[in-house]
N, C-alpha and C positions, 0 to 999 in steps of 0.2 A: 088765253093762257098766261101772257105776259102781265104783269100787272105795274111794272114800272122799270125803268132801265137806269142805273146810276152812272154818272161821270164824275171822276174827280177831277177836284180844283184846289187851286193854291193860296186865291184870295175868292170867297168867297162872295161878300158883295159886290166885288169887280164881277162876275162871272152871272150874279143873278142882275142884276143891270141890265146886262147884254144879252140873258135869258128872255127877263120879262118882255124884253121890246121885239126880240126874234119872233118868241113863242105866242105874242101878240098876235102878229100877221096871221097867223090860223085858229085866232080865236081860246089859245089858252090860256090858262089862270092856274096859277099856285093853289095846290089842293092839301099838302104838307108842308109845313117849316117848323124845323128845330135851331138849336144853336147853331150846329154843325150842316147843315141839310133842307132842302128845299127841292120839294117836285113841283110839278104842272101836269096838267092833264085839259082835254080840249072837255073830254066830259065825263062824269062818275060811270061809265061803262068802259071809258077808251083806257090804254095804258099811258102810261104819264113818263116823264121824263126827269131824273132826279139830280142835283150837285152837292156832294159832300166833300166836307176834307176831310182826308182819309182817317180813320179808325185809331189806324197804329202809330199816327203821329208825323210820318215819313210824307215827304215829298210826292206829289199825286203827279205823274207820271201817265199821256197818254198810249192805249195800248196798239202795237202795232198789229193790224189787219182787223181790229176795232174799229167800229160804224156803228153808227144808231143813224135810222134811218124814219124819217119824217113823213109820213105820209096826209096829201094832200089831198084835194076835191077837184083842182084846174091847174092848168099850166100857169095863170094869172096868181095862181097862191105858191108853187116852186117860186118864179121871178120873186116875188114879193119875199119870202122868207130868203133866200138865197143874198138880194142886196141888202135886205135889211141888216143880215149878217154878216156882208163885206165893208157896209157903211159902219159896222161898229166896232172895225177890228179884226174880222176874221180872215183867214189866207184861204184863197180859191185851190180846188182840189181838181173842180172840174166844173166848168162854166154850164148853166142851165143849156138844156136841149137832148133831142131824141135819143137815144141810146141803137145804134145802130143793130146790133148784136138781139135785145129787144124788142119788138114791134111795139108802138106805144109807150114805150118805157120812155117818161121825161123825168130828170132829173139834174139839181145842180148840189154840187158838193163843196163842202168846206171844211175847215180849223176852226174850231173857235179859241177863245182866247190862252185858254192852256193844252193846245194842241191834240184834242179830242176828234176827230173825224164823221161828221156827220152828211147829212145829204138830204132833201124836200123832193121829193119824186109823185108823181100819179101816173096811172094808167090812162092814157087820153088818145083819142083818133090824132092822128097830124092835122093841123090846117089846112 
């Protein structure tokens, strides 16, 4: 149903930088770019994930109780996305592991560079 989720940003190539190398660790690749705007998507069936500066001109602004949410194949691809993301800047929201509330719910969260709140989760047995 989704077909791509947008975040605003404030500097754009600052924020695809730190995209491209995040969005790496699970295998994806820029499937759009415009002046303003660049998606990724892991593959032409999956939904993608997008960064524009905003529209109207106005300062992009993260939303409060806003997530985009990552999903992954293995707890080894959370880790992997989660530090890739703190090695390039971003602020921990909530450190990789189990979600207690959850059965199987792993997950690590974060900020990225213009305070956007996302998270790398799969559904996995525990160790």
């Amino acid at each position: 149903m989704i077909g791509y989720v947008t975040l605003g940003t404030n500097d754009l190539t600052k924020a695809a930088t730190f995209y491209d190398q995040v969005f790496a660790q699970m295998g994806a690749k820029r499937f759009m770019e415009m002046e303003r705007f660049i998606a990724w998507q892991v593959s032409d069936a999956a939904a993608g994930v997008a960064l524009t500066e905003p529209f109207d001109g106005q300062k992009a602004t993260a939303g409060n109780g806003v997530m985009v949410a990552l999903s992954v194949d293995a707890i080894e691809q959370v880790n992997a996305v989660y530090n890739k993301a703190i090695e390039l800047g971003a602020t921990c929201e909530g450190k990789p592991g189990f979600r207690p509330d959850l059965p199987g719910f792993y997950a690590g969260y974060f900020r990225d560079l213009d305070g956007n709140k996302l998270n790398a989760f799969c559904f996995c047995a525990p160790e």
